[in-house]
Legacy VTK file of the C-alpha trace (Angstrom):
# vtk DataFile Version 3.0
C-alpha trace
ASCII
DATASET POLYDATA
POINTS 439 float
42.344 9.846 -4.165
40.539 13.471 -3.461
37.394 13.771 -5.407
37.945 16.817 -7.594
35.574 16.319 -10.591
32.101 18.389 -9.688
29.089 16.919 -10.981
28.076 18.577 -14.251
24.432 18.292 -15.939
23.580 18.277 -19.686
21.395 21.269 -20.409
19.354 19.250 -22.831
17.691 17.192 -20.149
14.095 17.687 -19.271
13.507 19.487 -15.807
10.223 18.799 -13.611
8.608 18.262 -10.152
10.448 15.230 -9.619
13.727 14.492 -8.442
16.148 11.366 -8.658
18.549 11.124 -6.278
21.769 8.405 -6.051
24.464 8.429 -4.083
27.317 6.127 -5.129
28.942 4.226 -2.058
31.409 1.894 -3.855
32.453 -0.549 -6.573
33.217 -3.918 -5.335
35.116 -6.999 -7.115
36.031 -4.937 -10.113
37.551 -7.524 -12.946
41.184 -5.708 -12.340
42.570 -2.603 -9.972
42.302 -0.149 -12.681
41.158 2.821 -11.133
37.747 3.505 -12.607
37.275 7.606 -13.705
33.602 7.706 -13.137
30.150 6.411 -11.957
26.782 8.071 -14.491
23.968 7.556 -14.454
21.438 7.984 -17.182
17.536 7.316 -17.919
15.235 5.942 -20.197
11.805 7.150 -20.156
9.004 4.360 -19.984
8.207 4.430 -23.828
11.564 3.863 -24.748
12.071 6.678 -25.831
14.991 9.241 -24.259
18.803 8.601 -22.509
19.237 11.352 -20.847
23.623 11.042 -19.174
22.300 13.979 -16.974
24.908 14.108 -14.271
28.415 12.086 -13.623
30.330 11.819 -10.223
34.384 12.271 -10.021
36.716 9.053 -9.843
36.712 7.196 -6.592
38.037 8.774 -2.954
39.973 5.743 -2.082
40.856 1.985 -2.718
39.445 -0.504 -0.208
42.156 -1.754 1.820
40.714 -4.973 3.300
38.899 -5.751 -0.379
40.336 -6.517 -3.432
39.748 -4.397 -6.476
37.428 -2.377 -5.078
36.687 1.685 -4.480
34.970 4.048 -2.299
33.278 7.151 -3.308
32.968 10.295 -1.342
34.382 10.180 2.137
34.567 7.510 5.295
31.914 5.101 4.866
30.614 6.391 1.346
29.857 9.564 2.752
30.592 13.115 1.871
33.526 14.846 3.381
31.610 18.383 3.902
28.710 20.252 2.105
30.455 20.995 -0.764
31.986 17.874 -1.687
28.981 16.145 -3.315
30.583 14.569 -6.283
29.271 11.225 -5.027
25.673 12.271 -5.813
23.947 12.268 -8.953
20.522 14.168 -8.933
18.030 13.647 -11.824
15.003 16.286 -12.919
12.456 15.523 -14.478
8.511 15.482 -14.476
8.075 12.973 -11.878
5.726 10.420 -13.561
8.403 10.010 -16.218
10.975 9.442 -13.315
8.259 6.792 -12.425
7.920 4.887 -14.753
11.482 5.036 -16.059
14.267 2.563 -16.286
17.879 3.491 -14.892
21.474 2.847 -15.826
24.472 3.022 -13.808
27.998 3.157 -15.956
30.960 3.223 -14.149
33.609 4.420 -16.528
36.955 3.737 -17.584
39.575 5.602 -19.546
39.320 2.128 -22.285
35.474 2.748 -22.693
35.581 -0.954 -23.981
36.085 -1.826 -19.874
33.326 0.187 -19.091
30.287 -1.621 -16.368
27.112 -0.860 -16.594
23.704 -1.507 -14.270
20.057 -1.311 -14.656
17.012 -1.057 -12.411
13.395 0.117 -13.287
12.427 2.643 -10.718
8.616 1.582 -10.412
9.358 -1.563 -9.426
12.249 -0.818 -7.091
11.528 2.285 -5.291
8.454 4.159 -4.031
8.339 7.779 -3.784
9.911 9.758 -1.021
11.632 6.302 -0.009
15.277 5.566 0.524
16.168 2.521 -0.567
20.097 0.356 -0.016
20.792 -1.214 -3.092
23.671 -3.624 -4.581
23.639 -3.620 -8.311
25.540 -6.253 -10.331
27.672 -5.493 -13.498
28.028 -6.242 -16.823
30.167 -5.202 -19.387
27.891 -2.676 -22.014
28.967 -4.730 -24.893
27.108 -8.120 -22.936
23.662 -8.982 -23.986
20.437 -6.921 -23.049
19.115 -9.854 -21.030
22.567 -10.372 -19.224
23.183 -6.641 -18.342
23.484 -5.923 -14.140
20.709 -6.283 -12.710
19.381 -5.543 -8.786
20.877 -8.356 -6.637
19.068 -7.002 -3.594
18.489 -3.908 -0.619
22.003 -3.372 1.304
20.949 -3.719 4.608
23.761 -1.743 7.052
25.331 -4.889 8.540
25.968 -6.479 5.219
29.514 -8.088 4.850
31.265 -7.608 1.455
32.496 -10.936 1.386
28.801 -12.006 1.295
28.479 -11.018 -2.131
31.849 -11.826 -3.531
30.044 -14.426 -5.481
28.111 -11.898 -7.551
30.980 -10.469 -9.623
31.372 -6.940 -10.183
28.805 -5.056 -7.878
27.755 -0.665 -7.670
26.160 -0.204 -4.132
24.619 2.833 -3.567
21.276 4.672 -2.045
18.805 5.490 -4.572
15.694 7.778 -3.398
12.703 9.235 -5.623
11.642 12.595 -4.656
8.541 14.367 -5.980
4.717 15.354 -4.836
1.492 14.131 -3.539
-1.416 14.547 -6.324
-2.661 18.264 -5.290
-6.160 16.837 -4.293
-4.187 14.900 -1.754
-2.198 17.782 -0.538
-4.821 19.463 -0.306
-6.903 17.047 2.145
-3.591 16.703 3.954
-3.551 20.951 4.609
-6.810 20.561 5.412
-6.497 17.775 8.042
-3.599 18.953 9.781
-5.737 22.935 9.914
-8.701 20.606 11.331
-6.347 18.615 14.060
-4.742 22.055 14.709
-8.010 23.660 16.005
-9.413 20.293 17.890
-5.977 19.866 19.835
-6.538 23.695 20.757
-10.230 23.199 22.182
-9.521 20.003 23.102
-6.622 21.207 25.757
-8.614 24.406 26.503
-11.626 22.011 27.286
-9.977 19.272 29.130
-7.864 21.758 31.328
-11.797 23.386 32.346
-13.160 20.247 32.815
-10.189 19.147 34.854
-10.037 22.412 36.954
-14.324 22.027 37.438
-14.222 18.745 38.597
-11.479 19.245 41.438
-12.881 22.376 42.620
-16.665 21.696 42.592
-16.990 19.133 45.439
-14.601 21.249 47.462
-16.237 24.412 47.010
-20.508 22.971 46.851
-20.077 19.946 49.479
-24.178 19.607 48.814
-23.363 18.398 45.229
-22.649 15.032 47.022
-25.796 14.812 47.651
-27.244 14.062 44.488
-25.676 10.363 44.618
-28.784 9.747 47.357
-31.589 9.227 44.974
-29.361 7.556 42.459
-29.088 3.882 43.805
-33.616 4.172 43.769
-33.363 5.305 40.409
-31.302 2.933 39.630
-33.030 -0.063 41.291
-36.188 1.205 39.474
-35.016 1.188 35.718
-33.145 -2.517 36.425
-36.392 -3.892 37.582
-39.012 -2.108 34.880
-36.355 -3.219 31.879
-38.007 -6.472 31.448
-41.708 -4.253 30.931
-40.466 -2.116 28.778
-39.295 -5.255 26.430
-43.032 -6.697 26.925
-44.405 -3.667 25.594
-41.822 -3.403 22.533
-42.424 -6.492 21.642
-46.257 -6.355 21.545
-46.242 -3.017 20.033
-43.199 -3.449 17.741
-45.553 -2.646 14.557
-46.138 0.840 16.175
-42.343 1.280 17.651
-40.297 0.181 14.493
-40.107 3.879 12.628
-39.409 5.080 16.061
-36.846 2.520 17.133
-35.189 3.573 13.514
-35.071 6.948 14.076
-33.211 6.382 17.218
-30.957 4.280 15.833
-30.094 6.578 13.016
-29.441 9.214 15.403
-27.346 7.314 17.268
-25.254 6.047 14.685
-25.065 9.937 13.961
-24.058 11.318 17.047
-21.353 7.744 17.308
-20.080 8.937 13.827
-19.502 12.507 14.423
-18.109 11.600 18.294
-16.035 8.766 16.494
-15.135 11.287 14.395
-13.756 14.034 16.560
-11.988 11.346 19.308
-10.021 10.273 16.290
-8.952 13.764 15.580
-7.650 14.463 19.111
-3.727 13.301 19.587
-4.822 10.369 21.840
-7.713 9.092 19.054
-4.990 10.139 16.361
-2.273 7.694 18.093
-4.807 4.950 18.614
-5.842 4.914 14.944
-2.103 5.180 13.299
-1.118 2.095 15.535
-4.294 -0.265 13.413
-4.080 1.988 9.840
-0.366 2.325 9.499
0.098 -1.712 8.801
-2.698 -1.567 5.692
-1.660 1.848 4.657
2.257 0.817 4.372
1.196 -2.262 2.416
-1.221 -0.615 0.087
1.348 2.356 -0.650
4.107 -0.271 -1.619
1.326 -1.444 -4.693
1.210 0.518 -7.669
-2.208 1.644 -7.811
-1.505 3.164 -3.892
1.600 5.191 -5.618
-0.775 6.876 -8.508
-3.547 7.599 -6.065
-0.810 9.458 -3.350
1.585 10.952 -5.785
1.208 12.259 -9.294
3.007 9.612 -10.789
0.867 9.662 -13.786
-2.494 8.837 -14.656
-5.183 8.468 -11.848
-6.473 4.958 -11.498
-9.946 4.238 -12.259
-12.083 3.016 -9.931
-11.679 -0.818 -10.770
-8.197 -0.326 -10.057
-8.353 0.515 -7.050
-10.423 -2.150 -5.827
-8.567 -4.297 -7.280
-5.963 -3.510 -4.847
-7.882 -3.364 -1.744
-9.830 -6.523 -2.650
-8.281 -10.843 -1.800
-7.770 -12.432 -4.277
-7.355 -15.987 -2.590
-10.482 -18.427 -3.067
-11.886 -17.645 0.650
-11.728 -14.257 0.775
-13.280 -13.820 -2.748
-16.102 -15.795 -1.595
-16.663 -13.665 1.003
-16.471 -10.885 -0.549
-18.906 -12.092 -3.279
-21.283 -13.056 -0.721
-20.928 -9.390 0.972
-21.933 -7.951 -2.488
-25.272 -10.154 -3.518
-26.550 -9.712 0.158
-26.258 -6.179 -0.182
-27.712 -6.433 -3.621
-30.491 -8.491 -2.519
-31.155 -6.394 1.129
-32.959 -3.801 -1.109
-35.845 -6.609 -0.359
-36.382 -5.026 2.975
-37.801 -2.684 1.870
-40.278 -3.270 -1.188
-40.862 -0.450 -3.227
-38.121 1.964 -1.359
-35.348 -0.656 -1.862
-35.184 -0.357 -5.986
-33.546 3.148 -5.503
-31.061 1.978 -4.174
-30.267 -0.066 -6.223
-29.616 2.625 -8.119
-26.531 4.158 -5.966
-25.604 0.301 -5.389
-25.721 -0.750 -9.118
-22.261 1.241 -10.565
-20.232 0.207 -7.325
-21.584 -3.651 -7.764
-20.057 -3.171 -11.755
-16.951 -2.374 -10.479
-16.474 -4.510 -7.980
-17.514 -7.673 -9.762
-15.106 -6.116 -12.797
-12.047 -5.963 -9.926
-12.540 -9.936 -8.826
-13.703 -11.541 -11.916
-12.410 -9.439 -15.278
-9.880 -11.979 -15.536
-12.608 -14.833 -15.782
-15.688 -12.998 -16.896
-15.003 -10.244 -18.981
-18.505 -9.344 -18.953
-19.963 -10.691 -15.807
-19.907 -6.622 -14.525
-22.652 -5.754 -16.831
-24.105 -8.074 -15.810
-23.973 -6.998 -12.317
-24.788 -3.639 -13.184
-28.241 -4.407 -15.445
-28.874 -7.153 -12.370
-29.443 -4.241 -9.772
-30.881 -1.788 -12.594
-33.960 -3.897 -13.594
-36.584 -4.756 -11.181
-37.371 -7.689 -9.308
-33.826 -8.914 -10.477
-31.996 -9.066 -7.160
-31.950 -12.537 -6.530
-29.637 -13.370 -9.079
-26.335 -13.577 -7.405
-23.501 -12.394 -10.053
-20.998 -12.014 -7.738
-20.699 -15.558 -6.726
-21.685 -16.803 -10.141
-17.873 -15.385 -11.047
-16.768 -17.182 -8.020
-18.509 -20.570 -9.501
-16.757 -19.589 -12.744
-13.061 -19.287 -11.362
-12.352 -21.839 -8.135
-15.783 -24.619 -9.262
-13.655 -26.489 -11.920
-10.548 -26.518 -9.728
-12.592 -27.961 -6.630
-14.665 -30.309 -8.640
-11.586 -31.793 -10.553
-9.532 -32.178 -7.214
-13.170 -33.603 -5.746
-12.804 -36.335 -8.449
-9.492 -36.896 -8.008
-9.592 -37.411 -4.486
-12.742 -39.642 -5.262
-10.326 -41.833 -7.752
-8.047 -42.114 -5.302
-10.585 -43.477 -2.606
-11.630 -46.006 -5.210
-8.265 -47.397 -5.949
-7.738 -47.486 -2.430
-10.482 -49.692 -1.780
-10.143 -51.821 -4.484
-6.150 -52.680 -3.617
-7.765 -53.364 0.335
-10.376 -55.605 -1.308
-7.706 -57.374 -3.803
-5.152 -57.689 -0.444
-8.790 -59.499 1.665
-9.126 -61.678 -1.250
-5.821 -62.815 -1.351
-5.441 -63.476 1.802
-8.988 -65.498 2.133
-6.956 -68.022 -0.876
LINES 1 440
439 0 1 2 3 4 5 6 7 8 9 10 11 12 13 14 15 16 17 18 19 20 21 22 23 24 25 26 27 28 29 30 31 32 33 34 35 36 37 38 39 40 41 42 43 44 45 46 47 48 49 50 51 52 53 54 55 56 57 58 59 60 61 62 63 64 65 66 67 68 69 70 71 72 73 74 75 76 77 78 79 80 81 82 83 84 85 86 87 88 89 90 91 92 93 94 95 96 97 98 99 100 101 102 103 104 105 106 107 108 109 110 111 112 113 114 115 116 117 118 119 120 121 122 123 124 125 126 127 128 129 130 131 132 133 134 135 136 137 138 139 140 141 142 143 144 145 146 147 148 149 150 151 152 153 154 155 156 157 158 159 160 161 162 163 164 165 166 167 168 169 170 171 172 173 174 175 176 177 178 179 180 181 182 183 184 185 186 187 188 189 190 191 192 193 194 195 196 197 198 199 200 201 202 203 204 205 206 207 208 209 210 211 212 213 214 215 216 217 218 219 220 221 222 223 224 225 226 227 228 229 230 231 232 233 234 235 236 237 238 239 240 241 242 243 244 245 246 247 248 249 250 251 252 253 254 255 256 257 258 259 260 261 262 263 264 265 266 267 268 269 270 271 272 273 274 275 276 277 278 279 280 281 282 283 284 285 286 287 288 289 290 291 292 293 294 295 296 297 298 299 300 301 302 303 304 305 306 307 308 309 310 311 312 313 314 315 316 317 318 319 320 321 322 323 324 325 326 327 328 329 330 331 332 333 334 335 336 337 338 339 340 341 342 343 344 345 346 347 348 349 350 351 352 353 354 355 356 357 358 359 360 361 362 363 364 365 366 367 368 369 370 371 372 373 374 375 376 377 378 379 380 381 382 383 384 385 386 387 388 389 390 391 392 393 394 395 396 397 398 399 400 401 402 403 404 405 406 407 408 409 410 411 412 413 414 415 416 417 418 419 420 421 422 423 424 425 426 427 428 429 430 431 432 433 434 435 436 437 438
């Protein structure tokens, strides 16, 4: 059957920067072979409040032929015939944070509404912005309980069989993708990173092609420039063997070398940073970077603090919430991380009187991340934290792994007695089997 019915919005629907897009593949295992007339779709906003039937597809292309009751939308394999003939996609507009945080409903229609089938999903927990995503929805009847309506039965991967799911009952697959923006501070330091790699991959092949072209040519055209590897090897010889002076007189004089040997440090950490800094920007330092980031930044987008920081979803997380996602929560790694926190607390020791300021940049970042491991323990173990590093002579005191204490210490001291009890009894049945066996 042709698809003739184009899709049609309601002009009452709310228009924004985001954009919902579905496109309906087919209907499998329908209850009978009653030619369904459409597939909607419709949203609810978050709050509850809002059903917006924005936009509804024609009746099916064709019947399956090795299925049973079932229907294809649009053309070969669930796909549009040409440009035009679209009327397997529904689009949705709307301010994308409402999109967001919005829950879905597929109906696929009948001329008896009574037959109609209908389908939920909640987009914030099934898709993630600018992400395509192969879904089979099951079906329920719109008269059948709220807690029995469809619901997601999983991603449609492209080799699925259809006589994998027959099980399921009635079942809507389609793709489903979330379209919308990145927050504009984030586009913004995307513009600006791609202007900055711009202008270092220019210099960078401008420079390396000199370089290149200076180092062929120069010991072909000045032959005497070989001669500067003669006093190397002396020079050489001579630093190897005064190395072990020049730690003598360090350590003697390390009272007089220490703000030196700082300095130099600090300015090499400087000049490591900003060379760090601009390898990573070149295409070779960009590659090597995206091949150890991509993993953690893939995982932390899929979260939904990562999706409000990228894209304006809605609200910015606070600060707590975002380490909460970056930060374990499984009894080792909290420890560690606890332990990270009160030795940087308590470093500010190195340095006597110079130390207590910062405490004072240290101080607000301790609050929040003792809030992000412990809130759900401690409530108020963060202030704690904070006033810890604010007063004086206070450092010592080590709140972060006083919340660890709080959460995993009853857990490993009841399992230590338990395991103790069950020592005991052991010992006692081996000393009532001896006995018996000495009678």
């Amino acid at each position: 059957m042709a698809t003739t019915k184009v899709a049609k919005a309601i002009l009452n629907a709310p228009t924004g920067n985001g954009k919902l897009v579905a496109t309906i593949l087919s209907a499998y295992d329908l209850p009978d072979d009653e030619v369904p007339t459409a597939v909607t779709m419709s949203y609810t906003e978050g709050n509850g409040r809002g059903g917006y039937n924005e936009i509804s597809t024609g009746p099916p292309a064709a019947k399956h032929r090795d299925h049973a009751n079932s229907f294809k939308f649009g053309g070969a394999n669930g796909s549009p015939k040409s440009s035009s003939d679209i009327a397997n996609q529904l689009v949705l507009t709307a301010p994308l944070s409402t999109l967001f945080e919005s829950t879905v409903t597929f109906t696929l229609k009948y001329a008896n509404p009574a037959k109609n089938l209908t389908s939920t999903c909640t987009i914030h927990r099934t898709l993630r912005v600018n992400d395509t995503q192969w879904l089979i929805l099951n079906l329920d009847t719109e008269t059948g309980s709220s807690t029995s309506k469809g619901r997601q039965v999983g991603n449609m991967a492209s080799n699925n069989s259809s006589s994998s799911l027959s099980d399921q009952g009635p079942t809507l697959r389609l793709k489903l993708c979330l379209e919308g923006p990145y927050r504009p501070e984030i586009s913004a330091i995307i513009n600006l990173a791609n202007s900055w790699f711009g202008a270092v991959d220019i210099v960078s092949d401008t420079t390396v092609g000199t370089a290149t072209g200076l180092a062929r040519d120069i010991p072909k055209n000045f032959p005497a420039t070989k001669l500067l590897l003669v006093p190397a090897v002396p020079l050489a010889t001579v630093a190897v063997a005064a190395l072990p002076i020049l730690g003598g007189v360090l350590i003697i004089g390390i009272p007089f070398f220490l703000p030196i040997v700082l300095i130099v440090l600090t300015v090499a950490l400087a000049l490591g940073a900003v060379g760090s800094g601009v390898y990573f920007s070149t295409r070779d330092g960009r590659t090597r970077i995206q091949h150890v980031t991509e993993p953690t930044y893939q995982t932390f987008l899929m979260t939904k603090t990562g999706q409000r920081i990228i894209y304006d979803v809605g609200p910015r997380p606070s600060p707590q919430a975002l380490a909460e996602a970056v930060l374990p929560t499984d009894m080792i790694g909290k420890l560690i991380a606890s332990l990270t926190i009160d030795l940087i607390g308590s470093a500010s020791y190195l340095i006597p009187i110079a130390g207590e300021g910062f405490d004072l940049t240290w101080a607000p970042i301790s609050m929040i991340l003792v809030g992000a491991l412990y809130d759900g323990v401690m409530p108020n173990l963060k202030y704690i934290a904070l006033m810890e590093e604010l007063l004086p002579f206070t450092d010592f005191i080590p709140s972060a792994t006083l919340g660890w204490v709080k959460e995993f210490g009853p857990n490993i001291i009841d399992e230590g007695k338990r395991k103790m009890g069950d020592a005991k009894r052991v010992g006692r049945r081996e000393r009532e089997a001896m006995v018996s066996m000495t009678h």
